[in-house]
C-alpha positions as CSV (number, residue, x, y, z in Angstrom):
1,X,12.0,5.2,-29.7
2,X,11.2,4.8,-26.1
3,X,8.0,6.4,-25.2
4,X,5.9,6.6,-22.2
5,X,1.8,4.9,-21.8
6,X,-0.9,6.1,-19.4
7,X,-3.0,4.3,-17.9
8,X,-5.6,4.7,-15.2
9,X,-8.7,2.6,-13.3
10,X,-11.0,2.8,-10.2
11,X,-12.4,-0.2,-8.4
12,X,-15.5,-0.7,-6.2
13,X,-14.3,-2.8,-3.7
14,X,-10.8,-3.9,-2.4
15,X,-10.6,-7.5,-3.3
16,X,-7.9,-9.5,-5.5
17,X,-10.6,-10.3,-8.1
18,X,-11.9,-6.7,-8.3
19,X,-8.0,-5.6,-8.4
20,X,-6.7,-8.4,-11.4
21,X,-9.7,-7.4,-13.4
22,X,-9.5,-3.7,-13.5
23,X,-5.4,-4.0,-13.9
24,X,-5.6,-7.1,-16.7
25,X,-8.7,-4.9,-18.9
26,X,-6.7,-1.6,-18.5
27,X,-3.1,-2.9,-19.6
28,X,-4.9,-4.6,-22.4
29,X,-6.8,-1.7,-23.2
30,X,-3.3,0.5,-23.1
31,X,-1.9,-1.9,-25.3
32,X,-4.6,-2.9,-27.6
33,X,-4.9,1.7,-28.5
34,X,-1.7,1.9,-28.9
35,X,-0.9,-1.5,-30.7
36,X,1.5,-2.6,-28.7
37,X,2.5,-6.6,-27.5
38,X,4.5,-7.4,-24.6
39,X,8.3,-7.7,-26.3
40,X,7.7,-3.9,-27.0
41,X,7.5,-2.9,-23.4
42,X,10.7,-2.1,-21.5
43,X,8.9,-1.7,-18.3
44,X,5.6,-1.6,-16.6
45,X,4.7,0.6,-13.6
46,X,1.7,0.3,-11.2
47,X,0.8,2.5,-9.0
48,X,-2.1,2.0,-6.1
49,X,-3.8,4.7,-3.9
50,X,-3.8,3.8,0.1
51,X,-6.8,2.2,0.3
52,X,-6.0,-1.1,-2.2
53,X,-4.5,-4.0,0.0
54,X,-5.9,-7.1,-1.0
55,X,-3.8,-7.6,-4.1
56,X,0.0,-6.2,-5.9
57,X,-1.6,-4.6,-9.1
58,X,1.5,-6.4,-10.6
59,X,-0.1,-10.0,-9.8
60,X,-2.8,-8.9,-12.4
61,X,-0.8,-7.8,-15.2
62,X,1.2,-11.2,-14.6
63,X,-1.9,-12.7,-16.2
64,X,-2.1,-11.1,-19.3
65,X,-0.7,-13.6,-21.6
66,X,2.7,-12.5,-22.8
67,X,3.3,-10.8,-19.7
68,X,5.4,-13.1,-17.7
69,X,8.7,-11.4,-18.6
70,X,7.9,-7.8,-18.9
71,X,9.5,-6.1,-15.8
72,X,6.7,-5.3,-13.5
73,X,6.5,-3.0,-10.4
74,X,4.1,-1.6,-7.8
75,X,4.7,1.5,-5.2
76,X,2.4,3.4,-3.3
77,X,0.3,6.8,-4.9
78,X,1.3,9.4,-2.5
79,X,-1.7,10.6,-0.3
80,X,-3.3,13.4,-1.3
81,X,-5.9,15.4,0.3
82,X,-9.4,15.1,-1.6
83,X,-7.6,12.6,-4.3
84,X,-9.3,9.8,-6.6
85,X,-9.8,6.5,-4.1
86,X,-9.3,3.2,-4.8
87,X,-7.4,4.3,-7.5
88,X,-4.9,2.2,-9.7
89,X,-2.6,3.8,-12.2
90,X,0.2,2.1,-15.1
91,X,3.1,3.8,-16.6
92,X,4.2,1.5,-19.7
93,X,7.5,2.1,-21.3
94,X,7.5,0.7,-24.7
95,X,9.4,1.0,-27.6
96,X,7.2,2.6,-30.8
97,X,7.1,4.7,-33.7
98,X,4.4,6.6,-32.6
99,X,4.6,10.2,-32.0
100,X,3.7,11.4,-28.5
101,X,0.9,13.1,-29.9
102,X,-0.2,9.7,-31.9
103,X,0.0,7.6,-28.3
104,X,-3.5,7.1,-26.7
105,X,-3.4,7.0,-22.5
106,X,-6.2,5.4,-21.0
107,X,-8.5,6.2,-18.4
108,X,-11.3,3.9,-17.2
109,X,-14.0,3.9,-15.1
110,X,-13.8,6.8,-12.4
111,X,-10.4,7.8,-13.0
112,X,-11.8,9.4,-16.9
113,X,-12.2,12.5,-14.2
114,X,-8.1,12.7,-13.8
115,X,-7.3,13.4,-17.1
116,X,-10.3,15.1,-18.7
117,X,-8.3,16.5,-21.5
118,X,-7.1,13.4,-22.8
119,X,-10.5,11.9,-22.6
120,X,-12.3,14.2,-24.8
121,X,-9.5,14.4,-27.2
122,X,-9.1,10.7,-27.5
123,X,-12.9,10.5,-28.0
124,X,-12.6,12.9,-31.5
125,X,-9.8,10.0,-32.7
């Protein structure tokens, strides 16, 4: 069954090494919770908030080993007033037996503050 990953990260600064390491540790992370490897995704999506130039999130999770034919792609976080900066956010699609209440999203760093809910309930796992 096709089912739907979370994933979310906040750098410091916009550089390409800040911007590989935080996507390569949270796409491992997302996989590593939720035990999956890279023939079980159908997809990955990375999003990235206005302020991240210096580097595609994609060109990070092309570094994870495994990664170099899992369909990758970036777009733009819309702006929002008062919204998380230097934000970068993942949407894997994998396929799993897991139950959407057995999948764990995560949230690193500053972004823990989007998704508070998840956070706290994860933590009691």
């Amino acid at each position: 069954m096709m089912r739907g990953i979370r994933g979310a990260i906040t750098i410091k600064n916009d550089t390409e090494v800040e911007i590989v390491s935080a996507v390569r540790w949270m796409v491992t992370e997302m996989c590593r919770h939720n035990g999956v490897v890279p023939d079980d995704i159908g997809a990955c999506i990375l999003s990235a908030t206005e302020d991240i130039t210096a580097a595609f999130p994609a060109f990070g999770a092309r570094q994870i080993p495994g990664f170099d034919l899992v369909p990758l792609f970036d777009t733009r976080q819309i702006a929002v007033k008062d919204s998380l900066p230097h934000c970068i956010r993942a949407l894997l699609l994998v396929e799993t037996e897991k139950s959407p209440q057995e999948i764990r999203h995560v949230y690193l760093g500053e972004a823990a503050k989007l998704r508070t809910d998840l956070v706290q309930k994860q933590k009691g796992m």
